[in-house]
C-alpha positions in Angstrom: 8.7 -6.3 104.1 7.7 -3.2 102.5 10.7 -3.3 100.9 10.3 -6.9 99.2 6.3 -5.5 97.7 7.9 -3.3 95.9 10.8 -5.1 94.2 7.8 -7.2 93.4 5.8 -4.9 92.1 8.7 -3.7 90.3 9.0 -7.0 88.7 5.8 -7.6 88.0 5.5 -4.0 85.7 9.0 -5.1 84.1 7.1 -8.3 82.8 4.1 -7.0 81.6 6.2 -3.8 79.7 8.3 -7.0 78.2 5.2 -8.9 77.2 3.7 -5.7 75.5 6.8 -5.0 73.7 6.9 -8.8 72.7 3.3 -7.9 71.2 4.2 -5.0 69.4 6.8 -6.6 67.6 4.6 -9.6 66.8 2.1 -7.2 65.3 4.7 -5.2 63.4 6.4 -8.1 62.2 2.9 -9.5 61.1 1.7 -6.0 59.3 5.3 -6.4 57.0 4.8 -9.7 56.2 1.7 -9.0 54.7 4.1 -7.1 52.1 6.6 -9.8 52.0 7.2 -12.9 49.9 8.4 -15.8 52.5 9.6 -19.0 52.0 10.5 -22.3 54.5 13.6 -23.7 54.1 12.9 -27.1 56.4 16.4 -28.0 56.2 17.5 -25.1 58.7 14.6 -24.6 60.5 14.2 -21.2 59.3 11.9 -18.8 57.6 13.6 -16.2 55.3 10.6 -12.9 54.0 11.9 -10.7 51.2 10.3 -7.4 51.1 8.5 -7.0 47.7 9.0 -3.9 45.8 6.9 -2.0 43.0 8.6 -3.4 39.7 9.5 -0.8 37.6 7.0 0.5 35.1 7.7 -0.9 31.4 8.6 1.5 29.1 5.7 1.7 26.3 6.9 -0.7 23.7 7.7 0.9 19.9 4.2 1.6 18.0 5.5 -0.2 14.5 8.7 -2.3 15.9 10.7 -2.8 12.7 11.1 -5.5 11.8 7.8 -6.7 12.9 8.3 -10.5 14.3 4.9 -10.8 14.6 2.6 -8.9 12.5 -0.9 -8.1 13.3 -2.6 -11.5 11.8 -6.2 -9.8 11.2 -5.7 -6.0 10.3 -8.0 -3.9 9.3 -8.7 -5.1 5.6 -10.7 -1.9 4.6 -10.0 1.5 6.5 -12.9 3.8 6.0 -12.5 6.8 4.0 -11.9 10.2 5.3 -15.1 12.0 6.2 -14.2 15.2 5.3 -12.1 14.6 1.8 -9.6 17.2 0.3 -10.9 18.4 -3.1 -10.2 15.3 -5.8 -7.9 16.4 -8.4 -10.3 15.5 -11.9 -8.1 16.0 -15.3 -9.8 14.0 -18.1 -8.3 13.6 -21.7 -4.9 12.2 -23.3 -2.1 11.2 -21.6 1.3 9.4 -23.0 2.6 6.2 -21.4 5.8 6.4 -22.8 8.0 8.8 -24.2 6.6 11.3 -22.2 8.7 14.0 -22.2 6.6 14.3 -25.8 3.9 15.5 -23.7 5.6 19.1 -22.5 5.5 19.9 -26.7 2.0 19.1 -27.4 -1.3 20.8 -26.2 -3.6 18.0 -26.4 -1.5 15.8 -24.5 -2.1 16.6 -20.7 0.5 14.8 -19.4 2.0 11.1 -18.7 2.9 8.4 -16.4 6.5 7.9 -15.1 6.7 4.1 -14.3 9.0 3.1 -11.6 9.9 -0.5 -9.7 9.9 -0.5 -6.5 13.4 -1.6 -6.4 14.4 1.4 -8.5 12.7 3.8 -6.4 13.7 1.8 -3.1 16.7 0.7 -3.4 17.4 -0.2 0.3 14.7 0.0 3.1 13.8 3.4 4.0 15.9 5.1 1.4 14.7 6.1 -1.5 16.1 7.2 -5.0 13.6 10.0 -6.1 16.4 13.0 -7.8 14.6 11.9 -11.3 10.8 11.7 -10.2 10.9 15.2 -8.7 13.6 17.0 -11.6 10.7 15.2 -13.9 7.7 16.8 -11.6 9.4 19.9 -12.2 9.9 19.6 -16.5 5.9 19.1 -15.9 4.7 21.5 -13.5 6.6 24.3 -16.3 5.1 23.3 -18.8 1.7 23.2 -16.8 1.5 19.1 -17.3 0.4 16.5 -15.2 2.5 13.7 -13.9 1.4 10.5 -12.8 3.6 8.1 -11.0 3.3 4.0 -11.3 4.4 2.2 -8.0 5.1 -1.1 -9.2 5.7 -4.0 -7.8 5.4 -6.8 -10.7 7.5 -7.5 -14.0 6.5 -8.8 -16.9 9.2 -9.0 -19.3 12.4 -9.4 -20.0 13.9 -7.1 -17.4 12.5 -8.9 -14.6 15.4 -10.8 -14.5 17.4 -8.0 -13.3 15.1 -8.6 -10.3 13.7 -5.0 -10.3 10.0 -5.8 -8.9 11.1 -5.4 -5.5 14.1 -4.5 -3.0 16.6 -6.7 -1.6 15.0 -6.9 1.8 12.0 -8.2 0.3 13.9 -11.0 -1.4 15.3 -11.7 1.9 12.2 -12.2 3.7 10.9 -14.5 0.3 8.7 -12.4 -0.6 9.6 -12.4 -4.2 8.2 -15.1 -6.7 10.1 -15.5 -10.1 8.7 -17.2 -12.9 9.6 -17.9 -16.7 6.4 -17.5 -18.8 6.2 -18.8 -22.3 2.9 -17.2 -23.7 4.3 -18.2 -27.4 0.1 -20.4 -27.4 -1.3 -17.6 -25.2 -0.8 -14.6 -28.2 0.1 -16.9 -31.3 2.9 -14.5 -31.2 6.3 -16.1 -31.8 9.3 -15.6 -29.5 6.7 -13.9 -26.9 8.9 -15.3 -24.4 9.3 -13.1 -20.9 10.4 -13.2 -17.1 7.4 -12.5 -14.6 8.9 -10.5 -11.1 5.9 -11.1 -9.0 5.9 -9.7 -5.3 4.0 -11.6 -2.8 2.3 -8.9 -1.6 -0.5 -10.7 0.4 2.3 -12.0 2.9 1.6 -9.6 6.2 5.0 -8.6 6.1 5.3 -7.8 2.9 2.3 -6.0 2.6 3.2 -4.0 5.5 6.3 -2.8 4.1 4.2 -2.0 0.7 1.9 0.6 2.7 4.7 2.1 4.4 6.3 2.9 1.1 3.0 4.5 0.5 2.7 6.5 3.3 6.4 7.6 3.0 6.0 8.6 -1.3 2.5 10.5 -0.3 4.5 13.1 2.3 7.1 13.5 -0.4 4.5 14.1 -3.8 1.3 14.6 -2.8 1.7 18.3 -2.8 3.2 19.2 -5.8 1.4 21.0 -8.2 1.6 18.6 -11.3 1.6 15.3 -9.1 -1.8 13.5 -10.5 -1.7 10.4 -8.1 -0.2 7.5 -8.3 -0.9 4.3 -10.2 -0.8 0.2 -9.1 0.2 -2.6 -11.0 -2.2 -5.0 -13.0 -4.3 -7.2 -10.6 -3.3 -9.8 -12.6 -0.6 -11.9 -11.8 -0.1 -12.2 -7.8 3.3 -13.8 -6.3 2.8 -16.7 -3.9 -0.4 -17.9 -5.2 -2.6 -16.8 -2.7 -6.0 -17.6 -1.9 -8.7 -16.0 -3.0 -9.7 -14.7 0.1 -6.2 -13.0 0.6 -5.9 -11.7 -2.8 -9.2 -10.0 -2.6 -8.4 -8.4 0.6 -5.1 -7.5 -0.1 -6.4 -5.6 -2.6 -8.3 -3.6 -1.3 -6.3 -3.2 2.1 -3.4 -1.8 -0.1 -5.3 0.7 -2.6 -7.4 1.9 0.4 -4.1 2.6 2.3 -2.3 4.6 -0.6 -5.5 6.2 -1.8 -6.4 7.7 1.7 -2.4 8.6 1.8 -3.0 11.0 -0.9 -5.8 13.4 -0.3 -6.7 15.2 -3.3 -4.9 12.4 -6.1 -7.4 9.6 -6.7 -5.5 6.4 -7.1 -5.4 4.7 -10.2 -5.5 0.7 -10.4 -4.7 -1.6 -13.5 -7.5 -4.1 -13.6 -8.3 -6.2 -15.8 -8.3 -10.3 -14.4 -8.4 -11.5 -11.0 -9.5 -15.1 -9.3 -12.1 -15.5 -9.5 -13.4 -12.8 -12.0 -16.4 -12.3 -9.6 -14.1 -10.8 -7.0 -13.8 -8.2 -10.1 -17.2 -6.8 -8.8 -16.3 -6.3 -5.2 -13.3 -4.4 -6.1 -15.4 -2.3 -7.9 -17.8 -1.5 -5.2 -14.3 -1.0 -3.0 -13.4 1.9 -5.7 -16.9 3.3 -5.5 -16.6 3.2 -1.6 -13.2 5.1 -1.5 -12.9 7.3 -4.9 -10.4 5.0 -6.9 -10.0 5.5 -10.4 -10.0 1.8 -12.7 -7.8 1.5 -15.2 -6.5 -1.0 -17.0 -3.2 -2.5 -19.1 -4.9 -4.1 -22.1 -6.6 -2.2 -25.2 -7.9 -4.9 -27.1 -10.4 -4.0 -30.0 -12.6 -6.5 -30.2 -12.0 -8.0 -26.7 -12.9 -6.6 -23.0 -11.0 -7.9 -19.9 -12.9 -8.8 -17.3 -12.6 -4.8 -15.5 -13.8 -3.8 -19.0 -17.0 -5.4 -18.9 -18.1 -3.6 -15.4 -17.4 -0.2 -17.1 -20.8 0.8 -18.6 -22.2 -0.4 -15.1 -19.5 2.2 -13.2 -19.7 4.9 -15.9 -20.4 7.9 -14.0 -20.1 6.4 -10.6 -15.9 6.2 -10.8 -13.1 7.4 -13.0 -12.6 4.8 -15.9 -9.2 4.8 -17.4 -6.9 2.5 -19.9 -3.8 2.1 -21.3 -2.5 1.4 -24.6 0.8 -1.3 -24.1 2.9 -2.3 -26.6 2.4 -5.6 -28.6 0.6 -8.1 -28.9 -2.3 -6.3 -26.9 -2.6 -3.6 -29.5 -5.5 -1.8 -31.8 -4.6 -1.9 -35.7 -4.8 1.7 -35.3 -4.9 4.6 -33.2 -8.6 5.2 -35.0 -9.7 2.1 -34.1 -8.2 1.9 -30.7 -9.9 5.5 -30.0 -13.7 4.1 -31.3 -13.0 1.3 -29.0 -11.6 3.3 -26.0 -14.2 6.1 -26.2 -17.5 3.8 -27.3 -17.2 0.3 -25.8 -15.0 1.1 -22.8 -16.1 4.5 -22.3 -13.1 5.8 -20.7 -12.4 9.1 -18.8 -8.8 9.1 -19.4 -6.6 7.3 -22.0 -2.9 6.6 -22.3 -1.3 6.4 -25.6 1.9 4.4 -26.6 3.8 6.3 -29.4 7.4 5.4 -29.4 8.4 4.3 -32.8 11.2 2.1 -31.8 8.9 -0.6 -29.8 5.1 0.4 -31.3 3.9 0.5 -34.9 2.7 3.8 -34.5 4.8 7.6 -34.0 2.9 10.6 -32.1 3.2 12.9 -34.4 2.6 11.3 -37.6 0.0 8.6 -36.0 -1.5 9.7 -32.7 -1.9 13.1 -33.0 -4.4 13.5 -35.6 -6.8 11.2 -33.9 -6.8 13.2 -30.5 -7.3 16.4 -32.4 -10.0 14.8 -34.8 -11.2 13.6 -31.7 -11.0 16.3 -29.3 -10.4 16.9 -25.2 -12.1 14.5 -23.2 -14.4 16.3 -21.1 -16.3 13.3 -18.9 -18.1 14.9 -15.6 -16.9 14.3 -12.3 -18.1 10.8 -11.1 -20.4 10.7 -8.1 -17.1 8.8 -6.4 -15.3 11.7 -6.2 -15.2 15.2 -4.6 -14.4 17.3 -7.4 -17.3 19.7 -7.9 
C-alpha cells in the first residue's frame, strides 16, 4: 500500500514539473514573438514567426550627388554675406578691354580684363583649360598689373555659332538657347547681323553647375597677387525666357555665390537692361547688400541704360564701372566718351577699347592722351566695401 502512495505521489510531481515546463515554454515562446513578424497560412494550419532583425544602418547619402536628379526646388536665393569680410581689393582708374597685353607698357593703364566662355575655360565637366589665364596672371603680376577675368556665359556675335557660351554637358541637359538676331532696325547699322549663345542659367540645374564653376575658379585665382575679381555677363539677354521672378533671383543667387567665393575681389556685373527695368533697383540694393561692383557693356554719349540711370543714386555706396565695346555702342571720341563716363555716369573704373583693327580709335595715338589729360582715377572707397 505504501508502496502504491508513492508511485502516486511520484506521478503526481512528474505532472506538475511537465505542466511548469509546458508554462515556461509558453511564456518564452510568447516573449520572442513579441520580436517576431508572424503570419497564418490557413491553408496548412500553421503559423510560421520570422525573427526580425536591426536593418542595417544606411550609409549617409553623397552631400552634392552629381548629377543631381532632383535639385533642391527652393534654394537659398540670397546667402548672406560673410560677417567678418577679407580686406576688398579697391584699384580705381583705366583699364583696357582688349588688347591688353598694351597694358604691361603703359603707366596709366592699370590693367585689363581677359574674357573667357565658359566652354573655353570648361571644356568638359570638372576640367578646366586655364595654362593661358594663369601664364597671363603671371605677364601681369611682373609688370605690377591687375587682371580681371570675365566668366561668361552668353554670345552675342558671330562666334556664337561655334557654340562657345557653354560646355557640351550643358547643351545636353538643354540648357542652351540659340538665337539669330537681326538688329539691322535696332542700330540703323547695316549688316549688324549676329548669333546670340544664351545659357539658361535660371534652370536649377544649370544654375547649379554655374556656381560650382565658381566655387572651383575662386580656389584656383583668388589668391594671386594681380587677380582683381572676376566679371559676369550683361543682364541682358537670358536663355529660356524666364520669368521675371526667376530672372531676378537667379541673379542675385549667382553673383552672391561667386562674390562670397572670392573674399577680397569684389565681383563685377555688366548691367545695363533687365525685365522689368524696376527689378534694375533691387539688384542694386543686392550689390549694396554684398559689396558688388556695377558695371556695364554700353558707353553711349547721349544715352544711359537703364543700370546707368541708378548710378548718381549709388555713387559712393558701390563701385560703378563701364565698358567701352566696339561698334555701334560707341562715343565719337575718346574725349567725349571720357566727359560722359566721368560726368554723367560717374564711374570708378573704366575700360577702354583701342584695337585699331575692329575700333576707330588706336591707344597710343587716341586713348592715351585723354587718360593723361585726364589723370588717375582716384574715387574713395564706397561704403559697400571693406577697403579702408
Amino acid at each position: 500500500m505504501n508502496r502504491i502512495k508513492s508511485y502516486k505521489t511520484a506521478i503526481t510531481i512528474g505532472i506538475v514539473s511537465l505542466v511548469a515546463t509546458f508554462v515556461a515554454l509558453a511564456f518564452s515562446a510568447v516573449a520572442k514573438a513579441a520580436d517576431q513578424e508572424c503570419k497564418e497560412y490557413d491553408d496548412f494550419g500553421i503559423t510560421v514567426c520570422i525573427e526580425e532583425t536591426a536593418p542595417e544602418p544606411e550609409p549617409d547619402p553623397d552631400p552634392d550627388p552629381d548629377p543631381d536628379p532632383d535639385p533642391d526646388p527652393d534654394p537659398d536665393p540670397d546667402p548672406q554675406p560673410d560677417p567678418d569680410p577679407k580686406k576688398d581689393m579697391w584699384e580705381p582708374g583705366h583699364y583696357l578691354l582688349n588688347g591688353i597685353n598694351e597694358a604691361l607698357k603703359y603707366p596709366e593703364i592699370k590693367g585689363g580684363i581677359a574674357d573667357y566662355w565658359w566652354r573655353e575655360i570648361e571644356p568638359q565637366k570638372g576640367k578646366y583649360k586655364t595654362a593661358e589665364l594663369k601664364a597671363q596672371l603671371e605677364r601681369f603680376r611682373k609688370a605690377g598689373k591687375i587682371l580681371f577675368v570675365r566668366f561668361d556665359w552668353k554670345a552675342f556675335n558671330t562666334r556664337a555659332r561655334k557654340l562657345l557660351c557653354a560646355p557640351d554637358y550643358i547643351f545636353k541637359m538643354d540648357g542652351v538657347q540659340l538665337r539669330y538676331y537681326d538688329e539691322v532696325e535696332r542700330f540703323k547699322h547695316k549688316g549688324h547681323k549676329i548669333w546670340k549663345c544664351l545659357t539658361k542659367a535660371h534652370l536649377p540645374k544649370v544654375k547649379k553647375e554655374i556656381k560650382r564653376v565658381g566655387t572651383d575658379l575662386a580656389k584656383m585665382f583668388n589668391n594671386h597677387p594681380a587677380f582683381g575679381g572676376f566679371v559676369f555677363p550683361e543682364t541682358a539677354g537670358d536663355g529660356g525666357s524666364p520669368s521675371e521672378q526667376e530672372r531676378l533671383a537667379t541673379w542675385k543667387e549667382l553673383t552672391a555665390h561667386w562674390n562670397k567665393a572670392t573674399p577680397g575681389h569684389p565681383l563685377m556685373v555688366n548691367t545695363n537692361y533687365i525685365v522689368p527695368s524696376s527689378s534694375m533697383g533691387k539688384l542694386f540694393e543686392h550689390f549694396q547688400q554684398h559689396g558688388i561692383i556695377a558695371s556695364g557693356p554700353d558707353l553711349m554719349t547721349g544715352r544711359k541704360s537703364t543700370s546707368q540711370k541708378l548710378h548718381p543714386k549709388y555713387k559712393g555706396k558701390i563701385g560703378l564701372s563701364v565698358e567701352n565695346q566696339r561698334a555701334p555702342l560707341v562715343a565719337k571720341s575718346p574725349a567725349r566718351a571720357w566727359q560722359w563716363a566721368n560726368k554723367e555716369l560717374e564711374v570708378d573704373y573704366i575700360f577702354w577699347t583701342g584695337n585699331k583693327r575692329k575700333e576707330p580709335w588706336r591707344l597710343k595715338e587716341d586713348i592715351l592722351p585723354v587718360i593723361r589729360k585726364a589723370g588717375p582715377i582716384n574715387s574713395p572707397c564706397p561704403k559697400s566695401l571693406n577697403c579702408e
